[in-house]
N, CA and C of each residue as an Amber inpcrd file, in Angstrom:
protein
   498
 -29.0350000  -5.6910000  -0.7520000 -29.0780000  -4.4370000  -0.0500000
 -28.5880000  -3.3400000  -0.9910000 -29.3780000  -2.4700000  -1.2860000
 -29.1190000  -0.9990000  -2.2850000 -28.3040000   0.2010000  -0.8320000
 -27.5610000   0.5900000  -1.4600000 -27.2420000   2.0580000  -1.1380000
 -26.4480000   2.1640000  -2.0910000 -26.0510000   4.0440000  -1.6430000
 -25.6120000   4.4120000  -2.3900000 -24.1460000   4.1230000  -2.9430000
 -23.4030000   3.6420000  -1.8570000 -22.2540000   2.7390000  -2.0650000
 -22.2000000   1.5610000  -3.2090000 -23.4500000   0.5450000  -2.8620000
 -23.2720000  -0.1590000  -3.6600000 -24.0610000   0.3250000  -5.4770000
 -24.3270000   1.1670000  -5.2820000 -25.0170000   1.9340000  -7.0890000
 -23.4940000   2.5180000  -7.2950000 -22.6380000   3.0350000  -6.5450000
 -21.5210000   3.6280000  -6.8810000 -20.8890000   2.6490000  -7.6940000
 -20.3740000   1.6690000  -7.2210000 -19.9360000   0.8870000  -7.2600000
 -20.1840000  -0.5790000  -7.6590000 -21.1600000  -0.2790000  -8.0540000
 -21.8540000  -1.3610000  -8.6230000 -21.7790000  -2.6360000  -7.7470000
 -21.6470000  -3.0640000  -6.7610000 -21.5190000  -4.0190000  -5.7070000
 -22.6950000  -4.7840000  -5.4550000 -22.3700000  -5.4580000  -4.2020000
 -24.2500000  -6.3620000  -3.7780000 -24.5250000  -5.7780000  -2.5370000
 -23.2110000  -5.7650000  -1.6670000 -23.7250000  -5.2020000  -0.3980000
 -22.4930000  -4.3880000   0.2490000 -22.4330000  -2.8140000   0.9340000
 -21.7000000  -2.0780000   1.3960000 -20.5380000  -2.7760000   1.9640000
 -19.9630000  -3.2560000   1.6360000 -18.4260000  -4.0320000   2.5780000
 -17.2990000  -3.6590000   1.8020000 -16.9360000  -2.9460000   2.1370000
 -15.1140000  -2.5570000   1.5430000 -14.4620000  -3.1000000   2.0830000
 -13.0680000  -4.0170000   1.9710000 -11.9420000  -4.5700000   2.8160000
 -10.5830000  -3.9680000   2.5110000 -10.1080000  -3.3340000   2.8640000
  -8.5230000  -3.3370000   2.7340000  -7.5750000  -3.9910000   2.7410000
  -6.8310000  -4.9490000   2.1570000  -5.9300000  -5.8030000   2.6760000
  -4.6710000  -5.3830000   1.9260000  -3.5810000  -6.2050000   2.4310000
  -2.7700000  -6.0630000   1.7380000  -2.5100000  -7.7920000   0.7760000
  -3.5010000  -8.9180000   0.9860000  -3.8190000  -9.6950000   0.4620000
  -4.6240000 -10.0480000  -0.2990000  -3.9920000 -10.4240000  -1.7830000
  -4.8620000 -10.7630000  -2.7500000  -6.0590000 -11.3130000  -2.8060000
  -6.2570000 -12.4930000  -1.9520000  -6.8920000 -13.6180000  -1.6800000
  -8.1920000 -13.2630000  -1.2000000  -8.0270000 -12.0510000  -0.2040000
  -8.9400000 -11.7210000   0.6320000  -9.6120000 -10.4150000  -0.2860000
  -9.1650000 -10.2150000  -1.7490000  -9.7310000  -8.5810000  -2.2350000
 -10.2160000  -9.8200000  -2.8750000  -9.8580000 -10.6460000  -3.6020000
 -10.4970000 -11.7380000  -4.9890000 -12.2220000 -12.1360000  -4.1050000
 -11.7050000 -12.9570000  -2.7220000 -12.6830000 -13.6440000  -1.8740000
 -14.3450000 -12.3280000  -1.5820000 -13.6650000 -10.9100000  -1.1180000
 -14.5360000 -10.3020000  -1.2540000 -15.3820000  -9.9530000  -2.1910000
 -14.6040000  -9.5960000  -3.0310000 -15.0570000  -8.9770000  -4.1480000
 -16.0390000 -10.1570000  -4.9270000 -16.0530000 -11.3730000  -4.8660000
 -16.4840000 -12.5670000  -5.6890000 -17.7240000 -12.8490000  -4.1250000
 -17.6570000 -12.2310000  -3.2470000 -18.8320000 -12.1650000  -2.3760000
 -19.8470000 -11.2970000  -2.2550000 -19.2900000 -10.1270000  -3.1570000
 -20.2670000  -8.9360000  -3.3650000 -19.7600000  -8.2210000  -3.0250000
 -18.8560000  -7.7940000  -2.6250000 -18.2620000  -6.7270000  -1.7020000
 -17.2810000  -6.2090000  -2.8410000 -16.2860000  -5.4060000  -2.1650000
 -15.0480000  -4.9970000  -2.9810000 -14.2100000  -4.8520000  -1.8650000
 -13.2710000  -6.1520000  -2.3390000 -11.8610000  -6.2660000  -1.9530000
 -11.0030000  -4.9700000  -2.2790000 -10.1220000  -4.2510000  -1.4710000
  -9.2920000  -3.2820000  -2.2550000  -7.3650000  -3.5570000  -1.8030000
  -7.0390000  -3.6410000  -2.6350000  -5.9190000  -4.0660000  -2.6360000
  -4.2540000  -2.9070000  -1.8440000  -4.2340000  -3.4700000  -1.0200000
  -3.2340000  -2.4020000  -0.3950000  -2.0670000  -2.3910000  -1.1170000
  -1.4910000  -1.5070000  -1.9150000  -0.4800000  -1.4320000  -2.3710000
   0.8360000  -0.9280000  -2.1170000   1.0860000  -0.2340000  -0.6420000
   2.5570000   0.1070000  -1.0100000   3.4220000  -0.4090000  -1.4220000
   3.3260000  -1.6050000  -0.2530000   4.6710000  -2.4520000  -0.6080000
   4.9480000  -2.9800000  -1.3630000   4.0210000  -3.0330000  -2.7660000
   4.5680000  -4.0260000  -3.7050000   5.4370000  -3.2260000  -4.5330000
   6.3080000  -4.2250000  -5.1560000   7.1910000  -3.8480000  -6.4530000
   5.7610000  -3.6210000  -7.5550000   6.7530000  -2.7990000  -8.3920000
   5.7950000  -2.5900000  -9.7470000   5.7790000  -4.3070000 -10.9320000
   6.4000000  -4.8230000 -10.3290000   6.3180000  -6.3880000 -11.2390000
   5.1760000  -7.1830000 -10.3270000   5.1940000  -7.1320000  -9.1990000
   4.4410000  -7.5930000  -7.9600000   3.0260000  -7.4750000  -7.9800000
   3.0170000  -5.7290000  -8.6060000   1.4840000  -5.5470000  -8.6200000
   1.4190000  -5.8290000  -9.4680000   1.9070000  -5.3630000 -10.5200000
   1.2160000  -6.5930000 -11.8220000   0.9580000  -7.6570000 -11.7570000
   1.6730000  -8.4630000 -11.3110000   1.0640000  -9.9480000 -10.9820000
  -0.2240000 -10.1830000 -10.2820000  -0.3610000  -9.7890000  -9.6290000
  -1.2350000  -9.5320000  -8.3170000  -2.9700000  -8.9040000  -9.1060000
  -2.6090000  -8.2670000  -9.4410000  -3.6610000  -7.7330000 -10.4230000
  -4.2800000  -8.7240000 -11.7900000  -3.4420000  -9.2260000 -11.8230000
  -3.5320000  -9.6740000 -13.3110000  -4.3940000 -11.0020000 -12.5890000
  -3.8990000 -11.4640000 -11.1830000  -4.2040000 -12.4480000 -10.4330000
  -5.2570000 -12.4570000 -10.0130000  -6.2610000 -11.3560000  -9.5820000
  -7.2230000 -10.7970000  -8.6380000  -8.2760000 -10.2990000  -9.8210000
  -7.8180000 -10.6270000 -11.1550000  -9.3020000 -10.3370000 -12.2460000
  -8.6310000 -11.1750000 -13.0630000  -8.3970000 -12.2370000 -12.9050000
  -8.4730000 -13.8840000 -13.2250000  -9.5100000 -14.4800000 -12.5240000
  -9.2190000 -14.2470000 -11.0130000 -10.2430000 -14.4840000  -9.6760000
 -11.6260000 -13.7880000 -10.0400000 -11.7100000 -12.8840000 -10.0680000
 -13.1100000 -11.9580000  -9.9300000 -13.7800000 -11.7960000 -10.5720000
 -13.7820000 -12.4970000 -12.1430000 -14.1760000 -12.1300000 -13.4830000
 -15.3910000 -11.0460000 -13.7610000 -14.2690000  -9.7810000 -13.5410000
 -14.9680000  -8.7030000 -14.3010000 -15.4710000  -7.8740000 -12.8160000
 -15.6370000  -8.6760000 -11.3170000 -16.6090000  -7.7340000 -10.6490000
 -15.4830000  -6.8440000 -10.3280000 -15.9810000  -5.3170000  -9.8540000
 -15.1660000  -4.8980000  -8.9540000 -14.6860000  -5.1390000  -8.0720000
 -13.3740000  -4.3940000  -8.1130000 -12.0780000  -4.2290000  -6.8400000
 -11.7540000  -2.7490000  -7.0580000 -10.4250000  -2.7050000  -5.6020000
 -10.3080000  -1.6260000  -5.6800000  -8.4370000  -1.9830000  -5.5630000
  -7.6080000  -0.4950000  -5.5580000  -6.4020000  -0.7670000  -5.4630000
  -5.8310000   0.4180000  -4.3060000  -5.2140000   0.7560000  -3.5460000
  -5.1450000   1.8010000  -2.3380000  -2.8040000   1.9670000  -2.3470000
  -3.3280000   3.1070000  -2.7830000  -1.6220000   3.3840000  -2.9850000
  -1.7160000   4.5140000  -1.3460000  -0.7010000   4.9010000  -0.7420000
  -0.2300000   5.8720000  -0.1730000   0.9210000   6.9310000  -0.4810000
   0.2100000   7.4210000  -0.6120000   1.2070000   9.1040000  -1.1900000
   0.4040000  10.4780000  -0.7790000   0.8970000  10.6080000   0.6070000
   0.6770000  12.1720000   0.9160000   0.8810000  13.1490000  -0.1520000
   0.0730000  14.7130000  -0.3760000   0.4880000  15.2160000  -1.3430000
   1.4360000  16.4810000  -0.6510000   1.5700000  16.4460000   0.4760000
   2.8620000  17.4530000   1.4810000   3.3330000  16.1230000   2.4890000
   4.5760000  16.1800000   2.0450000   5.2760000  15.0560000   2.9260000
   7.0740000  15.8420000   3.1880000   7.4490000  15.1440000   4.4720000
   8.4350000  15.7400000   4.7260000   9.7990000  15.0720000   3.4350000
  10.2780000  16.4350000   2.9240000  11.0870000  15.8810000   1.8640000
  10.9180000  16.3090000   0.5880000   8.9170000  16.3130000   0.0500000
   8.3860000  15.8260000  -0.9840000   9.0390000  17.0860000  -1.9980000
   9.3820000  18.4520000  -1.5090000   9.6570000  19.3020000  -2.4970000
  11.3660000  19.0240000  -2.9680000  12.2400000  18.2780000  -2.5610000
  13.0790000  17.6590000  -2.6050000  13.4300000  16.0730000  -3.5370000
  11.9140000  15.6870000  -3.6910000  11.4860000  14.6410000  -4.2660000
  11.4610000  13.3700000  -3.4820000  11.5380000  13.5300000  -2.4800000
  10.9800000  12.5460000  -0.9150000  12.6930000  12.1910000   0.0680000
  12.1760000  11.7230000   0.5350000  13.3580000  11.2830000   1.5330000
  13.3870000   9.6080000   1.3640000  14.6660000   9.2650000   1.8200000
  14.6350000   7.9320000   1.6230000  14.9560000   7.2410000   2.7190000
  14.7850000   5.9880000   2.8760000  14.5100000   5.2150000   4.1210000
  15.4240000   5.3260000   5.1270000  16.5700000   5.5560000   4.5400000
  17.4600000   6.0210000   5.4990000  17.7690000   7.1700000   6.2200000
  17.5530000   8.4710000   5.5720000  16.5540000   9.8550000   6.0170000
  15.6620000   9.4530000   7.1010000  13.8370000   9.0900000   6.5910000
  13.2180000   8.4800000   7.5830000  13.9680000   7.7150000   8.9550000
  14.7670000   6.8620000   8.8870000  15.5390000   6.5020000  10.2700000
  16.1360000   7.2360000  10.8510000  16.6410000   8.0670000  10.4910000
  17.1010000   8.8980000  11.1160000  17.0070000  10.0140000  11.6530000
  15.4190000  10.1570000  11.2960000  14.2290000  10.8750000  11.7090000
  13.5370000  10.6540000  13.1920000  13.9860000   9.2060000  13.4440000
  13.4610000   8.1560000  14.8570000  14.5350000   8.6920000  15.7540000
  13.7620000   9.4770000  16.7040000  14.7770000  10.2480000  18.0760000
  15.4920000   9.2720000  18.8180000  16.8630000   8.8510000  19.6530000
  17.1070000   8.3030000  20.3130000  16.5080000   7.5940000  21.5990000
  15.7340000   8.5350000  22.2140000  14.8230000   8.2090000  23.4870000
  13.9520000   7.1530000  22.7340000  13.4660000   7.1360000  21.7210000
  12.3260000   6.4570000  21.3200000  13.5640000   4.5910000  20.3380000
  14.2320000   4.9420000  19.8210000  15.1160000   3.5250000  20.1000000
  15.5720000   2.7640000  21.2020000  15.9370000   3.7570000  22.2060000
  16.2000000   3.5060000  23.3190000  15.2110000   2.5150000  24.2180000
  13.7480000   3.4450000  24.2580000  12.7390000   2.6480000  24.8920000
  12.5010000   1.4720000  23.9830000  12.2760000   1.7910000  22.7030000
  12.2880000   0.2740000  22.1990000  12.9640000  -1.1480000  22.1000000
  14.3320000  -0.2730000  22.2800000  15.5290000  -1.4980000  23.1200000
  14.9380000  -1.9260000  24.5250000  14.6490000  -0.9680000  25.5730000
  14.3760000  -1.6260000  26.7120000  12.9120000  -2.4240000  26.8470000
  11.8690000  -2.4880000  25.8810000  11.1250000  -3.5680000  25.8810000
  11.2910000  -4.1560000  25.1530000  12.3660000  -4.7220000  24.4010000
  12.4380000  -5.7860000  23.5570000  13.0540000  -6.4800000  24.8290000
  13.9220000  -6.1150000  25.7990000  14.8830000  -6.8870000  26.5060000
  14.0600000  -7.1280000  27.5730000  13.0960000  -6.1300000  28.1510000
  12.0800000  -6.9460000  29.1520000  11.4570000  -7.8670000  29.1670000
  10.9550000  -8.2990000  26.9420000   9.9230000  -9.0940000  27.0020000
  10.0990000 -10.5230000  26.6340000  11.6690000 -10.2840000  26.5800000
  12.6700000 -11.1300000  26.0710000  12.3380000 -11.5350000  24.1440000
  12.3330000 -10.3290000  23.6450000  11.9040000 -10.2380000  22.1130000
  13.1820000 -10.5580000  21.4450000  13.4220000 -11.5940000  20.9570000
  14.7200000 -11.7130000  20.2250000  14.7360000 -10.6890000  18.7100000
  15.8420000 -10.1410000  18.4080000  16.0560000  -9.4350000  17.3040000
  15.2100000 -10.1990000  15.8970000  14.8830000  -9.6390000  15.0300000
  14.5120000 -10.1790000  13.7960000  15.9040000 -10.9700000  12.9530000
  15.8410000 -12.1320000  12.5590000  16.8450000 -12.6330000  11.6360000
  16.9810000 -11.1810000  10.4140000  18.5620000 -11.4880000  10.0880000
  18.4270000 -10.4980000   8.8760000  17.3850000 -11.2390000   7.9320000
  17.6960000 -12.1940000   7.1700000  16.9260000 -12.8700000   6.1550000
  15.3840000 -12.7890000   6.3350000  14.7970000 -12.5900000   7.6250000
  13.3670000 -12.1900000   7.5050000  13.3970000 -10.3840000   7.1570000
  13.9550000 -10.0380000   7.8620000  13.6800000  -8.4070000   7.6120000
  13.3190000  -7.8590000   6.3590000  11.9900000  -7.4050000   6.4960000
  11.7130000  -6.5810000   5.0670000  11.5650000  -7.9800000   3.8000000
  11.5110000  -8.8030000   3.8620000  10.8020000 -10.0910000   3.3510000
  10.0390000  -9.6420000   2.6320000   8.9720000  -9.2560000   3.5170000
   7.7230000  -9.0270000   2.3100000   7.3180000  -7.0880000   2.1710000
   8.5500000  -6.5350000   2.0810000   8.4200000  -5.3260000   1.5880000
   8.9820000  -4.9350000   0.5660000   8.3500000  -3.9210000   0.0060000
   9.8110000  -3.3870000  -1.4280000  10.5300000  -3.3940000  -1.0970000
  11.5790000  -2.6640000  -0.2180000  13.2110000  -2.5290000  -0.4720000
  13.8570000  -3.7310000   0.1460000  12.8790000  -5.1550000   0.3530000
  13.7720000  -5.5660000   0.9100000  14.4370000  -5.7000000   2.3920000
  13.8950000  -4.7020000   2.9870000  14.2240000  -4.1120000   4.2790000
  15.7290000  -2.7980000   4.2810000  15.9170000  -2.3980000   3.2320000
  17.0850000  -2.0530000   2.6320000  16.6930000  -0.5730000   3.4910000
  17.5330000  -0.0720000   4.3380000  16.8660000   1.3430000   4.6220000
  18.2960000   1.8830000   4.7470000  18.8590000   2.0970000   3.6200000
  19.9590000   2.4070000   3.1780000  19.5100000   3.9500000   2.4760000
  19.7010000   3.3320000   1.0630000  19.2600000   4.7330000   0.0940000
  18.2350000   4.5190000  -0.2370000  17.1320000   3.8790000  -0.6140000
  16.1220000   3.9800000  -1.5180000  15.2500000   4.7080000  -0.9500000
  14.3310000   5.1130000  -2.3290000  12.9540000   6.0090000  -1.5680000
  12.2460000   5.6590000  -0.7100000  11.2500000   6.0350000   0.2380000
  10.8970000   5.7220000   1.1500000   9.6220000   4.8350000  -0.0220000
   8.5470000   4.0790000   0.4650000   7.4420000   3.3680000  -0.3630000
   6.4620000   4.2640000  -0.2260000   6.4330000   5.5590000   0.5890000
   5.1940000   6.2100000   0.5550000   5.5330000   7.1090000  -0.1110000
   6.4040000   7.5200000  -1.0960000   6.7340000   8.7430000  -1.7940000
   6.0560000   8.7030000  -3.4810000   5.8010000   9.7430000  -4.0660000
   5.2510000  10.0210000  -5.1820000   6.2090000   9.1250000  -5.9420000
   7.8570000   9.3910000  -5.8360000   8.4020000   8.7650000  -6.6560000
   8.3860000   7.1660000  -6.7640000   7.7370000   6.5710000  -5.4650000
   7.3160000   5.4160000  -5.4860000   6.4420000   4.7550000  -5.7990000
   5.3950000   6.0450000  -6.0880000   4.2070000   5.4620000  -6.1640000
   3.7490000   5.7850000  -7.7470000   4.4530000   6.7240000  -8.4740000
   4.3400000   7.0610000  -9.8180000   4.0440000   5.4760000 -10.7090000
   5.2060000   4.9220000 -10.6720000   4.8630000   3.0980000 -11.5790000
   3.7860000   2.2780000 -10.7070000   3.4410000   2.6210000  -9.5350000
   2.0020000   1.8400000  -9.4480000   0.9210000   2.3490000  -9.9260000
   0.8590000   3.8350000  -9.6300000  -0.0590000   4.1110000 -10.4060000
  -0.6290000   3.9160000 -11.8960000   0.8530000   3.7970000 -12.6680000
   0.7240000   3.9150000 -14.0060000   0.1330000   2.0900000 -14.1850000
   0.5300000   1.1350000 -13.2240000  -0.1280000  -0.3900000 -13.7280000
  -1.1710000  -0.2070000 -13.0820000  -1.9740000   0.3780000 -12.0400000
  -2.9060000   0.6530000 -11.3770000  -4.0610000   0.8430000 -12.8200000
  -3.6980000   1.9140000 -13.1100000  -4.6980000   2.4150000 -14.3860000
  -4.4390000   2.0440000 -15.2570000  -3.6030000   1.2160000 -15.8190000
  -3.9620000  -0.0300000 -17.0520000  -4.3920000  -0.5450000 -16.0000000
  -4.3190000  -1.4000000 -15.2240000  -6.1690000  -2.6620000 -14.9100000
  -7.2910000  -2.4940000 -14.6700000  -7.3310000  -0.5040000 -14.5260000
  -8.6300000  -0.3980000 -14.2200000  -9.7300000  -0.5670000 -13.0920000
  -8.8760000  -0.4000000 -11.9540000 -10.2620000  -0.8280000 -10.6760000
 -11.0080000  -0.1190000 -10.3710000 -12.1650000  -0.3950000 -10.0070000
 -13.5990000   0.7400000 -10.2210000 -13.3570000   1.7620000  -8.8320000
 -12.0480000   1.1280000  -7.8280000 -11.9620000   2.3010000  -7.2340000
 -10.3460000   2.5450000  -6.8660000  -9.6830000   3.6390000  -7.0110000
  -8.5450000   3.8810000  -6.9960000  -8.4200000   4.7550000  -5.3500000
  -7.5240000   3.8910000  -4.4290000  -7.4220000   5.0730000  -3.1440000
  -6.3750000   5.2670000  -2.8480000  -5.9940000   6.8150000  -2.2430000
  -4.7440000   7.3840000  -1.3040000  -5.3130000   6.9170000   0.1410000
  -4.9010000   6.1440000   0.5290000  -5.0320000   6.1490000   2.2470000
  -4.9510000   7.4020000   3.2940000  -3.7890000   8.3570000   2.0080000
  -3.5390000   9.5910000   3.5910000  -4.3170000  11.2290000   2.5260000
  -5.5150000  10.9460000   2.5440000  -5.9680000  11.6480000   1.4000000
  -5.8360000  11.7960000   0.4400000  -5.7170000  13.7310000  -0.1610000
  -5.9950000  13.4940000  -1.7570000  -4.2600000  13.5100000  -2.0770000
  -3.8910000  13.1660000  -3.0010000  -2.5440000  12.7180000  -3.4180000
  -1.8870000  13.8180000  -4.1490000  -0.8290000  13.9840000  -4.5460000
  -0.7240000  15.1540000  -5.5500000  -1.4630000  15.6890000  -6.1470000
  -1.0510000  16.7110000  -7.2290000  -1.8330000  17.0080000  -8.0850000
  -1.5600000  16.0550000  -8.8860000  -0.4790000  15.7130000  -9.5960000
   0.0000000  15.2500000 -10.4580000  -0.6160000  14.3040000 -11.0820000
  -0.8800000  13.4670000 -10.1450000  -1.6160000  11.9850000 -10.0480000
  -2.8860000  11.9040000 -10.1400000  -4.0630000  13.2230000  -9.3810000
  -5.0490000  13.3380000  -9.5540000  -5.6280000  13.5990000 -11.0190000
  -4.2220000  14.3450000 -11.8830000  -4.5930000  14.6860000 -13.3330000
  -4.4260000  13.7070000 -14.2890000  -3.8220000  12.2430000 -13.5330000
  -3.9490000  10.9780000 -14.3930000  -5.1620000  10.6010000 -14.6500000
């Protein structure tokens, strides 16, 4: 199947996937499609791996890689807010109700040791930057473009300038 998607992109047939799993950008992408790799949450060692992993898998076809970084975010002229900012951003009424359906549905709390498992900080919403901030997303970008994926995306549009002039 030709369109213009797949001449863009050199592909077999229009299917983009988003994941935040390797397995499933390698599986597409080696089906004709293009897998695109969700990146916030990874560490910058993470995506490297991951990358290095996913064109081992794909030899040579396209993928894609999808960072998030608003280019006006609350904070951003400040140089972002950090996770603990963000929480404290979450109004009381709205913890509140979320306490009272955890206890209706009988939702037990998350173990600490799972929390934030499979995110950057860890679940740490202490000090660090938030994962959607420029300053977070600056070292993915920079391993992003050493590997080269035939398509690079902001999820919440166009991204800085900064980044656009990479």
């Amino acid at each position: 199947m030709k369109t213009a998607i797949t001449e863009m992109f050199g592909i077999d047939v229009p299917i983009l996937a988003f994941t935040h799993c390797r397995d499933v950008v390698a599986a597409v992408t080696k089906a004709g499609g293009m897998g695109v790799l969700g990146a916030v949450a990874h560490t910058p060692e993470q995506l490297e791996i991951d990358l290095k992993w996913i064109e081992d898998e794909v030899g040579g076809r396209p993928y894609g890689v999808d960072l998030i970084v608003p280019a006006k975010y609350a904070g951003s002229d400040n140089g972002g807010l950090t996770m603990a900012d963000i929480v404290g951003l979450i109004p009381d009424e709205h913890r509140q109700f979320v306490a009272r359906l955890m206890e209706k549905y009988d939702v037990p709390p998350l173990p600490d040791d799972e929390r934030g498992a499979n995110s950057r900080n860890g679940g740490d919403l202490s000090g660090t930057a938030a994962p959607f901030s420029a300053a977070q997303a600056d070292p993915l970008l920079e391993i992003a473009l050493a590997h080269q994926p035939r398509l690079l995306v902001n999820a919440l549009g166009p991204p800085p300038g900064h980044m656009i002039e990479r």
